[in-house]
Rosetta silent file (secondary structure, phi, psi, omega in degrees, C-alpha in Angstrom):
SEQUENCE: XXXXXXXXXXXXXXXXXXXXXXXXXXXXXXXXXXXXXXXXXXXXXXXXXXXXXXXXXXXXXXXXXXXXXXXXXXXXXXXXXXXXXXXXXXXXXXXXXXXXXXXXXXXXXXXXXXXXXXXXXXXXXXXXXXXXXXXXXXXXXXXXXXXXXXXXXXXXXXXXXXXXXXXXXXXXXXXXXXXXXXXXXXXXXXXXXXXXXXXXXXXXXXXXXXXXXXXXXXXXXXXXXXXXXXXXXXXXXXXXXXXXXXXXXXXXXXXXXXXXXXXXXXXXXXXXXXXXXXXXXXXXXXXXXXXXXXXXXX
SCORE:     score description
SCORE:     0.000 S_00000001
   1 L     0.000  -35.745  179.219   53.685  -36.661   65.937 S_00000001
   2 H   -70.857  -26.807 -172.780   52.945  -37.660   62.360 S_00000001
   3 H   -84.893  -17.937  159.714   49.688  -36.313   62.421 S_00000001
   4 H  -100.197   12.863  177.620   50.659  -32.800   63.113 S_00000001
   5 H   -74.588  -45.718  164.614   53.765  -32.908   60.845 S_00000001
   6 H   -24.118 -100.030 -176.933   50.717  -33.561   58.427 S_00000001
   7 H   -50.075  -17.492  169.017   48.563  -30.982   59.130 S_00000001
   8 H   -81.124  -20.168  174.151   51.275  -28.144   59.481 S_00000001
   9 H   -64.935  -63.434 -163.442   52.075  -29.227   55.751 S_00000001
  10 H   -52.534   -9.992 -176.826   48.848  -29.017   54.517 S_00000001
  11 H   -68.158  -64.652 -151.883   48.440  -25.221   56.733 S_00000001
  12 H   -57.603  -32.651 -179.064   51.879  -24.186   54.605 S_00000001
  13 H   -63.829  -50.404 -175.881   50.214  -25.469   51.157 S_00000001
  14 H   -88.442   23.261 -158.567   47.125  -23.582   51.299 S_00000001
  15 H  -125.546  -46.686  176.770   48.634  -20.194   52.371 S_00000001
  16 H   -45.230  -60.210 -168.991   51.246  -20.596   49.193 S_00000001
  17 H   -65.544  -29.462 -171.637   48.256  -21.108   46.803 S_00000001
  18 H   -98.183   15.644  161.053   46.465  -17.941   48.368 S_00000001
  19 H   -88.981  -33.582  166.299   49.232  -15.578   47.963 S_00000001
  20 H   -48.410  -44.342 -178.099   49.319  -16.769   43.916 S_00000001
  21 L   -73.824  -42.766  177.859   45.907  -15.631   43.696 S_00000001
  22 L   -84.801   39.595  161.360   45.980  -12.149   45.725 S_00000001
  23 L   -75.047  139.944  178.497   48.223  -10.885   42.895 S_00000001
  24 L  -154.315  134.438  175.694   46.652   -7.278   42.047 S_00000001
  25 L  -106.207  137.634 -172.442   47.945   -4.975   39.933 S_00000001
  26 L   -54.081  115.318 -152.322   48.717   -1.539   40.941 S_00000001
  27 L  -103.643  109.084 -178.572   46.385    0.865   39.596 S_00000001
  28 L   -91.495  106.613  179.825   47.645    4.452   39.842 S_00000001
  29 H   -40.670  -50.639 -169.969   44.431    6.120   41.326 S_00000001
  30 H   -51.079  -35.323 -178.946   45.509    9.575   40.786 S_00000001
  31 H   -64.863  -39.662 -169.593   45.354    9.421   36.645 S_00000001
  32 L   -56.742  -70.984 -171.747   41.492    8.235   37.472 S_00000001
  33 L  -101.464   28.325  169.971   40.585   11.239   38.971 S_00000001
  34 L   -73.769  145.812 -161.819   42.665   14.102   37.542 S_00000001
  35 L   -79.841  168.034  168.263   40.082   16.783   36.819 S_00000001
  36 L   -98.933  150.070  154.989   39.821   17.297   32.631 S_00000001
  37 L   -59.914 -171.711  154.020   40.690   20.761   31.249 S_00000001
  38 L  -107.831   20.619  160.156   39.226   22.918   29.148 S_00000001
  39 L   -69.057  -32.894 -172.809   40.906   22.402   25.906 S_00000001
  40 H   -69.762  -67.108  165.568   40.038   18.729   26.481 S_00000001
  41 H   -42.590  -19.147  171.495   36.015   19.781   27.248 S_00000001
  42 H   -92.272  -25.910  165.265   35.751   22.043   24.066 S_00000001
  43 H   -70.189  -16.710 -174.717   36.939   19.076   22.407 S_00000001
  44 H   -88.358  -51.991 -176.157   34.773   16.378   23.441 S_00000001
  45 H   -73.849  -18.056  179.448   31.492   18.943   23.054 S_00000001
  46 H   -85.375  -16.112  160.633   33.033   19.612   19.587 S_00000001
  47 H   -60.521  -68.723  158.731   32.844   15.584   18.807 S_00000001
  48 H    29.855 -110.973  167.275   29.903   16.101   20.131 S_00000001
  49 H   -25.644  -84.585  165.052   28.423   18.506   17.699 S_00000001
  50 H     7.953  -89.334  173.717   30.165   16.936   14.860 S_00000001
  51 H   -50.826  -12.485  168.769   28.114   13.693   15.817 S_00000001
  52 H   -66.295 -115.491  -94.907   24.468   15.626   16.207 S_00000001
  53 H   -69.399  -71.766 -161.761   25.198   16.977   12.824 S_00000001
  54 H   -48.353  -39.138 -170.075   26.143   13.578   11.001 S_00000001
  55 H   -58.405  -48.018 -145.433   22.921   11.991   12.911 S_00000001
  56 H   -93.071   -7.710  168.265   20.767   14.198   11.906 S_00000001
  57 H   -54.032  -37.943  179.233   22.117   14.432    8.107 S_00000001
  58 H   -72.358  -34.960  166.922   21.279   10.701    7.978 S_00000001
  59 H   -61.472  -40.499 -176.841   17.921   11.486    9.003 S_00000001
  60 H   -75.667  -23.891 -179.165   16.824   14.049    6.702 S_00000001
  61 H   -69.976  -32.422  173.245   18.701   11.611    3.945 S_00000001
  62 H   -51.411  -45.618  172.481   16.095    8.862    5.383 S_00000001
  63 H   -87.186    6.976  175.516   12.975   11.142    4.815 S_00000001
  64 H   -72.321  -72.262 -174.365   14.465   12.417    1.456 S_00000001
  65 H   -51.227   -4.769 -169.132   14.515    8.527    0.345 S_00000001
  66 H  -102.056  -56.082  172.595   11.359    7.887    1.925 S_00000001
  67 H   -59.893  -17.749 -170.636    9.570   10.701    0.461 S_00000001
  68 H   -89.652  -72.200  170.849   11.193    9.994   -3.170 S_00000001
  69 H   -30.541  -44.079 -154.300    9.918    6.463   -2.691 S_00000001
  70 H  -117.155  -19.376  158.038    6.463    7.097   -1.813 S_00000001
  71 H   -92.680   -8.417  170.572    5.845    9.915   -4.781 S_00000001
  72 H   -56.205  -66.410 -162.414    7.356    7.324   -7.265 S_00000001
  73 H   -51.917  -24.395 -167.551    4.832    4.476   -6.062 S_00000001
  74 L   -87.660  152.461  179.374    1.726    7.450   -6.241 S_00000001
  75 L  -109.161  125.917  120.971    1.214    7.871   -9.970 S_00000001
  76 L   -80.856   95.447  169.578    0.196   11.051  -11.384 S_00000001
  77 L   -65.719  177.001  167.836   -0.837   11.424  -14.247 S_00000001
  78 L  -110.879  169.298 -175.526   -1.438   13.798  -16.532 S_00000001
  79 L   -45.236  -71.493  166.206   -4.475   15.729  -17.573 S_00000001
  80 L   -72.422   99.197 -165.731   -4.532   14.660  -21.419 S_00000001
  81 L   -98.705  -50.187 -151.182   -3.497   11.137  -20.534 S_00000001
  82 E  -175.787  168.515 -150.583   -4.475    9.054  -23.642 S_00000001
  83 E  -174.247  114.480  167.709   -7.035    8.909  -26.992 S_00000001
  84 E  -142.594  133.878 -176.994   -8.578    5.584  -27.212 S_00000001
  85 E  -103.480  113.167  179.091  -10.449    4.205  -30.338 S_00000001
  86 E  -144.664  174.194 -166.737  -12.440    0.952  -30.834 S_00000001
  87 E  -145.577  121.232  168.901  -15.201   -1.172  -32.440 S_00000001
  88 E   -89.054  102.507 -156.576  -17.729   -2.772  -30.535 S_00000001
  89 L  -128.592   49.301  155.087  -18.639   -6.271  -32.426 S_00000001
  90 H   -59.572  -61.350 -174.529  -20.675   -7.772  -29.996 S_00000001
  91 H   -55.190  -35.982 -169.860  -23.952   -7.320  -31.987 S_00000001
  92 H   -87.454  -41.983  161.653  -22.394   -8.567  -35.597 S_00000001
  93 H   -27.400  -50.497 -179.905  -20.660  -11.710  -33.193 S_00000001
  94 H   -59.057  -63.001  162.890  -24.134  -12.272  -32.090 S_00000001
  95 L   -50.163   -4.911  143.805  -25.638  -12.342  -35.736 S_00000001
  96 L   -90.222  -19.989 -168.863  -23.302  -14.806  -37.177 S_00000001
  97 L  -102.715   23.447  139.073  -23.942  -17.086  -34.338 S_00000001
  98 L   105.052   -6.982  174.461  -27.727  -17.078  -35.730 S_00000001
  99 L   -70.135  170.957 -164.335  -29.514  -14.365  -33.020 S_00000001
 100 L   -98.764   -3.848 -161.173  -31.751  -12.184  -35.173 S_00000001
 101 E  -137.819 -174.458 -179.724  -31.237   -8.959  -33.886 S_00000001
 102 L   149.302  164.926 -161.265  -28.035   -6.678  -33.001 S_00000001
 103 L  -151.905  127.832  175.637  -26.092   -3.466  -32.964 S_00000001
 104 L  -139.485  153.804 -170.322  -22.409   -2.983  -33.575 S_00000001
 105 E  -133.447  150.879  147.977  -20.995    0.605  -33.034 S_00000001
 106 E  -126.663  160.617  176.188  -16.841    2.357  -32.798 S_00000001
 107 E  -145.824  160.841 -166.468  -16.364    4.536  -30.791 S_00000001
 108 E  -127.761  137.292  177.191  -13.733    7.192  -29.484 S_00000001
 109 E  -126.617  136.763  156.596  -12.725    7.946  -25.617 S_00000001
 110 E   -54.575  103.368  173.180  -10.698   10.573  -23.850 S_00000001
 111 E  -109.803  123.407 -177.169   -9.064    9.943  -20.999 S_00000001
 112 E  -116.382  117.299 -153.848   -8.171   12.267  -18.373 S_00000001
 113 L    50.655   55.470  149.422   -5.619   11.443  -15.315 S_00000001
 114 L    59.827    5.886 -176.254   -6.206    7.690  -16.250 S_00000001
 115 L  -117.553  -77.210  169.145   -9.312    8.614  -13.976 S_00000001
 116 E  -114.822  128.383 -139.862  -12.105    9.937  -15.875 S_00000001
 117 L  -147.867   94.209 -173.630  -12.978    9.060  -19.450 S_00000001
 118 L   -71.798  167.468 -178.540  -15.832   10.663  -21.476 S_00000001
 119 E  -140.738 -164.801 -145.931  -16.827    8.579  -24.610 S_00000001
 120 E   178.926  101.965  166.370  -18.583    9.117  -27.700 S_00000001
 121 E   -82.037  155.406  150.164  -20.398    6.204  -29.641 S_00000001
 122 E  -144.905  130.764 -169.026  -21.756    5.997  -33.174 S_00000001
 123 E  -152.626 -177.378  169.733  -23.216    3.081  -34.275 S_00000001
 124 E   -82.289   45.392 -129.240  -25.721    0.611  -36.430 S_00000001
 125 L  -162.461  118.628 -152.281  -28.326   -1.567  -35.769 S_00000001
 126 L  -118.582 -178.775 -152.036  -31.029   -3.536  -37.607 S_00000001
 127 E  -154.493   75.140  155.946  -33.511   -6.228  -36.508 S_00000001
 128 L  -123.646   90.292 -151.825  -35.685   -9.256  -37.881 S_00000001
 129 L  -130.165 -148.869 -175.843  -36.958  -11.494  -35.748 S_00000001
 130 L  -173.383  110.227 -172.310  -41.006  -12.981  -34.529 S_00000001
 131 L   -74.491  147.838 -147.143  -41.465  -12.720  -31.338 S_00000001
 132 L   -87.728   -1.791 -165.500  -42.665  -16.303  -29.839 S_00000001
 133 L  -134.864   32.923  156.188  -46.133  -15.501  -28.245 S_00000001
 134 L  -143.484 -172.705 -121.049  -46.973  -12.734  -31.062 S_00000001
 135 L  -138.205   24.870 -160.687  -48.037  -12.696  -34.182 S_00000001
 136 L  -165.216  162.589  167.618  -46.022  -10.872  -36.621 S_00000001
 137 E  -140.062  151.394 -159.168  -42.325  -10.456  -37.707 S_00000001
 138 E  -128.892  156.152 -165.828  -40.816   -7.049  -37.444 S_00000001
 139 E  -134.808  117.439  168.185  -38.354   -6.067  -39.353 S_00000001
 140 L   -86.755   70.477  173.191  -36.079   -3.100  -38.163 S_00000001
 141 L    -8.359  102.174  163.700  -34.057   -1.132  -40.832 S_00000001
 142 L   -30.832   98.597 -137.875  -30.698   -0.430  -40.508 S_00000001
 143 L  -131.626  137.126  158.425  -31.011    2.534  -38.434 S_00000001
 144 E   -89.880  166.295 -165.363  -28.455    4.893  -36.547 S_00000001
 145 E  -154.826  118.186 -176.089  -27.816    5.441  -32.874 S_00000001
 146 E  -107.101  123.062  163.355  -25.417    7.672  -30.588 S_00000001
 147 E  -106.360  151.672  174.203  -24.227    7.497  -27.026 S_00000001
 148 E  -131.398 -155.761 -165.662  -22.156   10.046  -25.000 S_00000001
 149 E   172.395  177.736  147.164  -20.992    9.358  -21.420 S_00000001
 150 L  -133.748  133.519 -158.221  -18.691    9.612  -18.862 S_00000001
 151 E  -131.524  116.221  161.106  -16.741    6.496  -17.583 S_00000001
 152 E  -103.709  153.201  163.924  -14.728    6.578  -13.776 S_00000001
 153 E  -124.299  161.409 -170.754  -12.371    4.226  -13.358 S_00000001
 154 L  -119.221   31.111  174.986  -11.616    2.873  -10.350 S_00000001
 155 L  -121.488   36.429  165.302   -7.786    1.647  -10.780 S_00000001
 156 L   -27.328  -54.297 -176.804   -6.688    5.415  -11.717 S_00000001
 157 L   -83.292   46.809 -178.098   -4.168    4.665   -9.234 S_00000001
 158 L  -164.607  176.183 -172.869   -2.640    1.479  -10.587 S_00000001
 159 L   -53.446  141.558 -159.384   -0.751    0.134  -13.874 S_00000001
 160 L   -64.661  -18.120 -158.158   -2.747    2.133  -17.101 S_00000001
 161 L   -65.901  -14.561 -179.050   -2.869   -1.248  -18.671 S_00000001
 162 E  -123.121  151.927 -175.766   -6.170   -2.371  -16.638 S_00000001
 163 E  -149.115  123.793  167.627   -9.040   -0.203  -16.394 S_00000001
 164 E  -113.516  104.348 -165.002  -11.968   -1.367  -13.709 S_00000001
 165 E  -144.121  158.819 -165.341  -14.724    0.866  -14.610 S_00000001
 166 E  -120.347 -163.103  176.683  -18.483    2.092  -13.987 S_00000001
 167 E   138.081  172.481 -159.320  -20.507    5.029  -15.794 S_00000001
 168 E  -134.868  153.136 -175.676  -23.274    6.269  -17.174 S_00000001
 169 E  -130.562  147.970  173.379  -24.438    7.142  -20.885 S_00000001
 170 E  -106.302  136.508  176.173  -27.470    9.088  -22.808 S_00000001
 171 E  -116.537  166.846  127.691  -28.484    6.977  -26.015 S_00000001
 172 E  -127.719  163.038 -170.774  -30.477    8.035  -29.124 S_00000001
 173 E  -140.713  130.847  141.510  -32.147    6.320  -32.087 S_00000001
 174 E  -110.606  128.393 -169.242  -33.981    7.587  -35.066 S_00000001
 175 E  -170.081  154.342 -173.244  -34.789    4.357  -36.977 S_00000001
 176 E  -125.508  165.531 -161.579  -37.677    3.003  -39.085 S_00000001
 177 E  -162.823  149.425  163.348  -38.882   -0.508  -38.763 S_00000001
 178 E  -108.696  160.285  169.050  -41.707   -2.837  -40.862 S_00000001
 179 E  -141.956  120.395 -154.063  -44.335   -4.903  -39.547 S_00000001
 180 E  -126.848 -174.654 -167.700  -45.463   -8.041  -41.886 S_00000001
 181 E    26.300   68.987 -172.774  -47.219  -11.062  -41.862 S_00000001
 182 E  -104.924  153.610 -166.150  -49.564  -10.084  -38.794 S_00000001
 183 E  -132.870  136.465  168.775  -52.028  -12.461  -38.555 S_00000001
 184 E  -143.024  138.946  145.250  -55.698  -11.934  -36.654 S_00000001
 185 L   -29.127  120.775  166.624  -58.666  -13.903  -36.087 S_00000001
 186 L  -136.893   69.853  177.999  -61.846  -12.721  -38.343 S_00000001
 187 L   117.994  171.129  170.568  -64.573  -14.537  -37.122 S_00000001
 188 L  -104.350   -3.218  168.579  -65.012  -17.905  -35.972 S_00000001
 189 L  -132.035   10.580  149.543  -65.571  -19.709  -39.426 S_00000001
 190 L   -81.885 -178.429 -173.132  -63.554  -17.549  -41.773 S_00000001
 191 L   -83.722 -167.404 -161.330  -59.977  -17.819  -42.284 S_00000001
 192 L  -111.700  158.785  158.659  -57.361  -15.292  -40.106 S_00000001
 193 E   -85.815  125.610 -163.003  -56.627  -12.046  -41.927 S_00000001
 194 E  -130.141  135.012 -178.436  -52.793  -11.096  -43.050 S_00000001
 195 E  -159.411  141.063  152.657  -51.728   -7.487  -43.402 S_00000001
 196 E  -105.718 -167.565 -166.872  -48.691   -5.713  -42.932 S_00000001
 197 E  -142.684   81.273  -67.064  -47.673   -2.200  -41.255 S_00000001
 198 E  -169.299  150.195  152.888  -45.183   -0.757  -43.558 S_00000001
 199 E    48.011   53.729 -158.703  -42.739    2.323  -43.412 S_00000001
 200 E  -100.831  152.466 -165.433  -43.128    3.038  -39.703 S_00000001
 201 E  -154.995  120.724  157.526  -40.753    5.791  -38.558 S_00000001
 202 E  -165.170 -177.686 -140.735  -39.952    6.758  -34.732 S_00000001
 203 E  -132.655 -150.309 -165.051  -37.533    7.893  -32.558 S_00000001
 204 E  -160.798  169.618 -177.756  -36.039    6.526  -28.706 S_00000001
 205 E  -177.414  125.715  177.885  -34.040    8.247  -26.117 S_00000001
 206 E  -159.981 -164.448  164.533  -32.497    6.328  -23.084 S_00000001
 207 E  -140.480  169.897 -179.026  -29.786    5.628  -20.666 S_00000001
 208 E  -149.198  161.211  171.699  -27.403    2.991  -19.301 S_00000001
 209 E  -141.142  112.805 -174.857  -25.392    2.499  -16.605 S_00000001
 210 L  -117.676  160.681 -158.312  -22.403    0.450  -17.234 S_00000001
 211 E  -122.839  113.101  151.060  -19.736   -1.878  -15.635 S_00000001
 212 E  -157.123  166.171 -159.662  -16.753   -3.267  -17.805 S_00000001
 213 E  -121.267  141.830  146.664  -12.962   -3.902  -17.667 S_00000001
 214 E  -141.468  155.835 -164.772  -10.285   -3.453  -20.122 S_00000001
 215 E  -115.029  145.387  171.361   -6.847   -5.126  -20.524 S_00000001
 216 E  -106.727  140.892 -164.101   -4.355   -4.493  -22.527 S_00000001
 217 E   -93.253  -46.670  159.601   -3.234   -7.267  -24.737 S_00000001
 218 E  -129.858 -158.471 -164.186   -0.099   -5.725  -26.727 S_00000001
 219 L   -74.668   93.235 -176.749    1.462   -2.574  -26.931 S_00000001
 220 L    85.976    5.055  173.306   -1.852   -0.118  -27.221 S_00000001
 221 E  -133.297  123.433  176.651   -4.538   -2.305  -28.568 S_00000001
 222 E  -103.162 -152.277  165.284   -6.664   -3.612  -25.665 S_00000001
 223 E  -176.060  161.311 -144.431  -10.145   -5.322  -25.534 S_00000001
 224 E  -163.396  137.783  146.323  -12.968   -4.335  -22.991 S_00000001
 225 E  -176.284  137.614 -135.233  -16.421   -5.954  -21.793 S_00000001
 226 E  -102.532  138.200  148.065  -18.995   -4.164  -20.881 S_00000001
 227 E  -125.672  141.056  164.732  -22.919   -4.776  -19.102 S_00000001
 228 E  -128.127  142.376  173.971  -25.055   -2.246  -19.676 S_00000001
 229 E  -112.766  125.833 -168.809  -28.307   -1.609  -17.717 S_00000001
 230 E  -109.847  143.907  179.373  -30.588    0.042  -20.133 S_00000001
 231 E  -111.620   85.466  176.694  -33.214    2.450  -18.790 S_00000001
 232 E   -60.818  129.197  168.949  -35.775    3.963  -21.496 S_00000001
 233 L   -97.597  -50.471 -178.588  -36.635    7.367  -20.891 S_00000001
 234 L  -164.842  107.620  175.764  -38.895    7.911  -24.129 S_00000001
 235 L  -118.326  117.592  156.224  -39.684    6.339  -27.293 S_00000001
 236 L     2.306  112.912 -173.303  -42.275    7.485  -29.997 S_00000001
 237 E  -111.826  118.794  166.031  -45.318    5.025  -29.981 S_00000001
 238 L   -84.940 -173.138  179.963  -47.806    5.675  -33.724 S_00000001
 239 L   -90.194  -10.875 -175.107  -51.071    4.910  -33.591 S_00000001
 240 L  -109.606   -8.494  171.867  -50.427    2.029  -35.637 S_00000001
 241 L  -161.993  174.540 -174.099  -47.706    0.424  -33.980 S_00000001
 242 E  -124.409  140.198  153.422  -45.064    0.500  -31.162 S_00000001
 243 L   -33.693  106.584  173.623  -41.162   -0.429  -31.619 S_00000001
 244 L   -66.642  -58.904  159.760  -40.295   -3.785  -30.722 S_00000001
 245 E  -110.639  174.304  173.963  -37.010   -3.208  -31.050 S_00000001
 246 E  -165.999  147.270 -165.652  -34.644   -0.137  -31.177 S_00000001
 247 L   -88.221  144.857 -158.941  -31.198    0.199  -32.182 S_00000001
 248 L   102.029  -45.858 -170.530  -28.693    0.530  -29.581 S_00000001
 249 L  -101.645  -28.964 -126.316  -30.903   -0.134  -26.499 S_00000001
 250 E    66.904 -167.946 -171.159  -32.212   -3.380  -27.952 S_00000001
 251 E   -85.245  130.096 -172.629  -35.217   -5.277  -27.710 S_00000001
 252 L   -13.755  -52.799 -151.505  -37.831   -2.909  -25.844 S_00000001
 253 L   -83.107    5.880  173.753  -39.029   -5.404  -23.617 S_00000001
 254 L  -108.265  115.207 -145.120  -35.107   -6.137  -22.030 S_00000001
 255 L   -96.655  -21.308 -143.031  -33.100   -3.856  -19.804 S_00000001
 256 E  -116.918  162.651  177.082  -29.627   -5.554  -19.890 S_00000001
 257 E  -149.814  144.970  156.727  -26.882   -5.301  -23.509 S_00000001
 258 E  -160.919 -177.634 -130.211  -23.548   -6.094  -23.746 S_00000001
 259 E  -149.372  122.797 -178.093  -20.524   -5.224  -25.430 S_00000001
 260 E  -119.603   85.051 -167.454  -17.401   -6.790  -26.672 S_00000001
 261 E  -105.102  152.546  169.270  -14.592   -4.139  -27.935 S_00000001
 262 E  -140.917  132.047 -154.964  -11.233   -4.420  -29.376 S_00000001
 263 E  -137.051  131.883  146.982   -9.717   -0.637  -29.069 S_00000001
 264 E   -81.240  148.460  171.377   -6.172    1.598  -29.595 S_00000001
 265 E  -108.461  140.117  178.800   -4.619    3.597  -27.533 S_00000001
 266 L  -108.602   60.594 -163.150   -2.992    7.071  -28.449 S_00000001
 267 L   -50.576   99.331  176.642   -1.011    8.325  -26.093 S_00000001
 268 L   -89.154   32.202  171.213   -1.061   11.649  -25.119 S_00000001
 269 L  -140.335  179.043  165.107    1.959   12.314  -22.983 S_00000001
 270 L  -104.242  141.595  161.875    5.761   11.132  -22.675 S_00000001
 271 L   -18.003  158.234  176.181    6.631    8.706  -19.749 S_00000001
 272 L  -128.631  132.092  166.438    8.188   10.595  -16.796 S_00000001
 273 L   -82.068  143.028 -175.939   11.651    9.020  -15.254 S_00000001
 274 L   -62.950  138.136 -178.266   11.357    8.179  -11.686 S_00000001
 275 L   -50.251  170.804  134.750   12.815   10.660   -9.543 S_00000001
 276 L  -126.723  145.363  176.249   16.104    9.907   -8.018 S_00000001
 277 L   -36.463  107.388  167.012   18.048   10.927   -4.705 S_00000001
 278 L   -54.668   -4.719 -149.711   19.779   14.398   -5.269 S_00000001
 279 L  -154.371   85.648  168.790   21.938   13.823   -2.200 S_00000001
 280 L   -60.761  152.744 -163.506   23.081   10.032   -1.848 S_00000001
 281 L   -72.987  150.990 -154.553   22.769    8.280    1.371 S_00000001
 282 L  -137.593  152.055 -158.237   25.578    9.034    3.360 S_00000001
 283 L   -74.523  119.109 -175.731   27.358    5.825    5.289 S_00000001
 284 L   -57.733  146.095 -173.550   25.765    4.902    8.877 S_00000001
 285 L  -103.450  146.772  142.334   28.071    6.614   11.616 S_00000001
 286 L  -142.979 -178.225 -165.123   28.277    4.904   15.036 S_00000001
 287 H   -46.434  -24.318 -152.443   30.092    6.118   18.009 S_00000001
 288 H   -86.443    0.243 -153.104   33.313    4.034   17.299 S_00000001
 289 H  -116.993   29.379 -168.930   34.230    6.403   13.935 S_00000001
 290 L  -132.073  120.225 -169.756   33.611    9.347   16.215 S_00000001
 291 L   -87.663   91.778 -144.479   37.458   10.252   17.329 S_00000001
 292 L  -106.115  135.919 -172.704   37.363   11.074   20.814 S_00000001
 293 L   -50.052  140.776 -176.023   40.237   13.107   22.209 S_00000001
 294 L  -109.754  123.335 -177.810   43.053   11.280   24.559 S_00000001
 295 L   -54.962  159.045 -173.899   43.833   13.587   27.722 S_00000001
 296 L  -107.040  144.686 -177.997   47.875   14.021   28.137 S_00000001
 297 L   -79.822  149.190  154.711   49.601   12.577   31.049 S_00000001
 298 L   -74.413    0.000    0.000   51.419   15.030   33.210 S_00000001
């Protein structure tokens, strides 16, 4: 008897707890599927709209800002860019520190769109030295020499202040030179024979193709160095002698020179201010700022 007075409690216990649970609230179906008008449908396609339109203003403000952005970073320059002046004192550097021979030139360069930059040399350049396996010391007058050129650089497209650059130059020389104490064998039991070669006059014509960088150190005065590869095209040979050396190019028998400049710059334009957005970015939309109509209860 106890054991089904038990078990009919525990029957009455769980039937309590599952009516507490199968509480459901009453939904009125009818609101769910009332049809919408069509005051309610021109409003909803006119949110709609609304929101196309806002979307797509923020897009064309993205490729405005995009497009602003990406002609700042390309630099143009302008055609007359800069006027740059300098003195090349490699050769008189060399010639205090005891070499015998040397060239020192200034010179003036154009530059146009920071890209291409003809130049214009004028220079100096004497000589006395005895060459070790000959037989004479030659003495080169202080003689002039001209280069012209064209110079690319190949950082057009980057701050003005560095220049990475190749190019190629036509030299000339008209220059006179001596040739003393030459010494030859006259016989095998007389003494050697000493003569000079005196007032020699010829002229040189050549080219280079050069490699150098310049930096800028402070505001407009840089410094640059240069290799030059020298090519002789044609120099004047007498009958009584040949040019050892030649001003500008160097010593005949060596193709490579180089160059140490400290230069100004002259600026020929004004700075340009970076563009800025005509149309400021307008504040991301999402869906929830988009005010969507509430149908009216009957």
């Amino acid at each position: 008897m106890k054991h089904w007075a038990a078990t009919l409690i525990a029957l009455l216990c769980f039937f309590a707890l599952s009516a507490q649970q199968r509480h459901v609230t009453p939904i009125d179906s009818s609101e769910d599927l009332r049809p919408v008008t069509k005051e309610e449908l021109e409003q909803l396609r006119e949110q709609n709209r609304l929101r196309s339109m806002r979307l797509d203003s923020l897009t064309i403000d993205s490729l405005r800002r995009d497009s602003i952005e990406k002609a700042a970073k390309k630099t143009n320059h302008p055609t007359l860019y800069a006027i740059q002046a300098g003195v090349n004192f490699w050769g008189p550097l060399m010639r205090a520190l005891g070499q015998n021979f040397g060239e020192g030139d200034v010179w003036v360069a154009l530059n146009l769109k920071n890209r291409f930059i003809p130049t214009l040399a004028l220079g100096l350049g004497s000589a006395k030295c005895s060459p070790d396996d000959g037989n004479f010391t030659y003495k080169g007058k202080t003689s002039f020499y001209g280069k012209i050129g064209l110079n690319y650089n190949f950082m057009y497209n980057k701050d003005p202040k560095y220049q990475l650059y190749a190019g190629l130059h036509l030299g000339y020389s008209s220059f006179k030179y001596d040739i003393t104490d030459i010494s030859v064998a006259n016989g095998y039991w007389t003494q050697d024979k000493h003569f000079s070669i005196l007032n020699q006059k010829s002229n040189a014509t050549w080219g280079e193709f050069v490699v150098g960088i310049n930096v800028e150190l402070a505001k407009h005065i840089s410094m640059g160095w240069a290799v030059h590869y020298n090519m002789m095209f044609n120099v004047k040979d007498l009958p009584e002698s040949r040019p050892y050396y030649v001003p500008g190019y160097g010593k005949r028998n060596n193709n490579l020179n180089v160059s140490l400049s400290l230069s100004y710059t002259i600026p020929l334009h004004q700075k340009r201010k970076s563009p800025t957005p005509t149309n400021p970015a307008t504040p991301a939309t999402s869906e929830e700022d988009i005010d969507v109509p509430e149908r009216p209860l009957d």
